[in-house]
N, C-alpha and C positions, 0 to 999 in steps of 0.2 A: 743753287737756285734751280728749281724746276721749273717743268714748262708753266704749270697751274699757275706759280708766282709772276712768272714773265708777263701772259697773257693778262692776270692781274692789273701789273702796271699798264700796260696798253691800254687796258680799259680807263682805268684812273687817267691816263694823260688824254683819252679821248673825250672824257665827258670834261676837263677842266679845258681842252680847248673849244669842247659847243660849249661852254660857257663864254667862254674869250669871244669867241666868234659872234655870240648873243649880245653882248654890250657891246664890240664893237662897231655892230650893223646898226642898233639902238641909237649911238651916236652919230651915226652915219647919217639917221631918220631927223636926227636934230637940225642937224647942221642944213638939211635941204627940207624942212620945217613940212614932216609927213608927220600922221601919226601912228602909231608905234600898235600894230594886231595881232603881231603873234613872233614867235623867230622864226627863220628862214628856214624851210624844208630840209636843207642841207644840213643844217644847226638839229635837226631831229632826230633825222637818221642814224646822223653819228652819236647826237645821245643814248638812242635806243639799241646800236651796238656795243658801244661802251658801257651800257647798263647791262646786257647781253653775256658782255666778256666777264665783268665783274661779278656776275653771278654763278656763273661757269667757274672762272676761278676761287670764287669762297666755298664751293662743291669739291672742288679736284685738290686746292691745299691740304686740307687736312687727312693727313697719313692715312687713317686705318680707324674705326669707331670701335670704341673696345665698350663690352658690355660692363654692366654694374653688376657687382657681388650686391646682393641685399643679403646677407649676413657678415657684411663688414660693420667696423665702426666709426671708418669715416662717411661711410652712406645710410645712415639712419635717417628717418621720415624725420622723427621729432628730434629735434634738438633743444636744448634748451640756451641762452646765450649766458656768456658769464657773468653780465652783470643782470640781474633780477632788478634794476632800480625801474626799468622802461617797461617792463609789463603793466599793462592795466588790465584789470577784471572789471571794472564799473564802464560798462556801453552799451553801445543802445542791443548789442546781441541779448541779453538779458528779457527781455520782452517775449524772445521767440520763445515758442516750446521746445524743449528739451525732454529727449528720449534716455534718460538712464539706462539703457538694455545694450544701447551704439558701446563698444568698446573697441579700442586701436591698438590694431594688432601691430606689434614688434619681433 
């Protein structure tokens, strides 16, 4: 486990406890029959660093971003799927103009 990952989970258990933390002040408001305007300041911050860490870490996880060959053949533009039963040609695109000259390049 890297740090990316650890950090991660910090964040994940930060924002599940301003959650925690949010219902249980909410109940807190019940019970002494207030009513209920926002969560606590403290319930904020900590979401907004555990939203912080969280994003940081879906940044820092991922190894290494490797580029795409566009002359492979698992990265072609068009693909076509194997079953041809769920194509439809009849919608409303039909209406528009249509340029015969457009051709897609492969």
């Amino acid at each position: 486990m890297g740090l990316g990952f650890v950090v991660g989970i910090i964040g994940g258990f930060l924002i599940a406890h301003a959650a925690f933390s949010t219902i249980q002040y909410r109940g807190e408001l019940k019970i002494m029959e207030e009513q209920f305007t926002g969560p606590p300041f403290n319930a904020v911050i900590e979401l907004l660093v555990g939203l912080g860490l969280c994003l940081w870490a879906g940044l820092a996880v991922p190894t290494k971003f490797l580029s795409i060959l566009p002359h492979s053949d698992e990265n072609r533009v068009v693909s076509l799927p194997a079953n041809l039963d769920f194509m439809v040609f009849n919608h409303r695109g039909k209406v528009l103009p249509s340029n015969p000259d457009l051709k897609l390049k492969i």
